[in-house]
Steps between C-alpha positions, in 0.01 A plus 500: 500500500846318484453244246706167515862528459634239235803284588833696382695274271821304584819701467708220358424149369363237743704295735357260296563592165879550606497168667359362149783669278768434768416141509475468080799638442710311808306176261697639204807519656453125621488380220839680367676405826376107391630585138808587682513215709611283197793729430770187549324286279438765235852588487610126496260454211673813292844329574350147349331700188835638376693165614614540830481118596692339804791431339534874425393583856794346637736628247373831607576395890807328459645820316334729764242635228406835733149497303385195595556615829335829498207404307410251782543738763272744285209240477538387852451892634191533220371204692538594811364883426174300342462297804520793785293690199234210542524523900414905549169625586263660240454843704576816375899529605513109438418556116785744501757247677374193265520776171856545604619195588327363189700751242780387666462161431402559168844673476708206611290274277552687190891497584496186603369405162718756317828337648391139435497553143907645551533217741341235229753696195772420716449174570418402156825681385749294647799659711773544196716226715708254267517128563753193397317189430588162326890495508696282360803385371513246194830300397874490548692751626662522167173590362272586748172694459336715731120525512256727725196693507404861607189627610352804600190649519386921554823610316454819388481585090799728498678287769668136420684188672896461515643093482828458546704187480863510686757291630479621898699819552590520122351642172200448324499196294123593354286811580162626333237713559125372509224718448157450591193422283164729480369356856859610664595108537869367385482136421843365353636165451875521476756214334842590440850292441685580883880453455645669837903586503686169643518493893117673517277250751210782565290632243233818583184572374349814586195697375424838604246803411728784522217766533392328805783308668627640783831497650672193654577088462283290390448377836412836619130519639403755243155494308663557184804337516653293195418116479827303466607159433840292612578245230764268614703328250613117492 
């Protein structure tokens, strides 16, 4: 007598089952591709916490601040990686393909975050660049003064500002060195008696950061040139 034969169990999981995990886990991964999704505005709300404000933001593109740059591009590739993340297919080979692309988004968003905060220091810090504000010149040429301020801001703590005073192409009629406060910043007010040699109708002011000037006039289209001044006598 052959007696009934019992159903042989499944080799592997269910169809089902796999369609279950498959479409759990491509849930999971949603909702990091939407965390991801906000990668711009998380990174513009690190550069905001540590001070990065709009007037910083253009410093940082008017001096061709490479972070700033980079750190966009970063969060603009994290977003787009979250968004083709968000448009794959929960099968088996489309969890693999939204896995990847979604580590690699999470890679560009943790650099993009990384060089916002260099991006924000930056910024913040200033450039090291001198500049010649409120000039002028007080009395009669017999007894003249000369008055003018210098300001600079990310100067370096071992580094300083050079002001100079001359008669044009002659010698130095005053000269100093300025050195910068705790934050890096140079803030001088500057008042001294002026009495140029007879014949002198040009008087220069120039401030310069040696350790990052670079070579050439003052009218030279360098990043780091010297600030000067023409004072012309009555």
């Amino acid at each position: 007598m052959g007696g009934a034969q019992e159903p042989s169990e499944p080799a592997g999981p269910s169809p089902l089952v796999i369609g279950e995990v498959q479409a759990a886990l491509g849930k999971r991964l949603d909702d990091v591709a939407k965390i991801l999704a906000g990668a711009l505005v998380a990174v513009a709300g690190i550069m905001t916490t540590l001070g990065l404000n709009s007037k910083f933001v253009f410093v940082a593109l008017n001096n061709r601040s490479w972070p700033i740059y980079v750190a966009s591009l970063c969060a603009i590739i994290a977003i787009v990686c979250s968004i083709g993340a968000l448009l794959i297919r929960p099968t088996g080979r489309g969890v693999l393909w939204e896995t990847g692309v979604l580590v690699l988004g999470v890679i560009f968003y943790m650099a993009s975050l990384s060089i916002a905060v260099v991006g924000a220091a930056q910024a913040a810090g200033g450039n090291g660049r001198p500049t010649i504000t409120d000039v002028r010149l007080n009395g009669p040429r017999s007894g003249m003064r000369l008055h003018f301020g210098v300001h600079a801001d990310g100067v370096q703590k071992w580094s300083h500002i050079e002001v100079s005073v001359n008669p044009k192409d002659s010698g130095d009629l005053y000269w100093s060195v300025l050195r910068p406060d705790e934050q890096g910043r140079v803030e001088q007010q500057i008042d001294i008696p002026l009495s140029p040699p007879a014949g002198t109708s040009v008087v220069e002011i120039e401030a310069v950061n040696p350790d990052e000037s670079e070579p050439g006039a003052c009218e030279a289209k360098a990043q780091h040139g010297p600030a000067c001044t023409e004072l012309h006598i009555p």
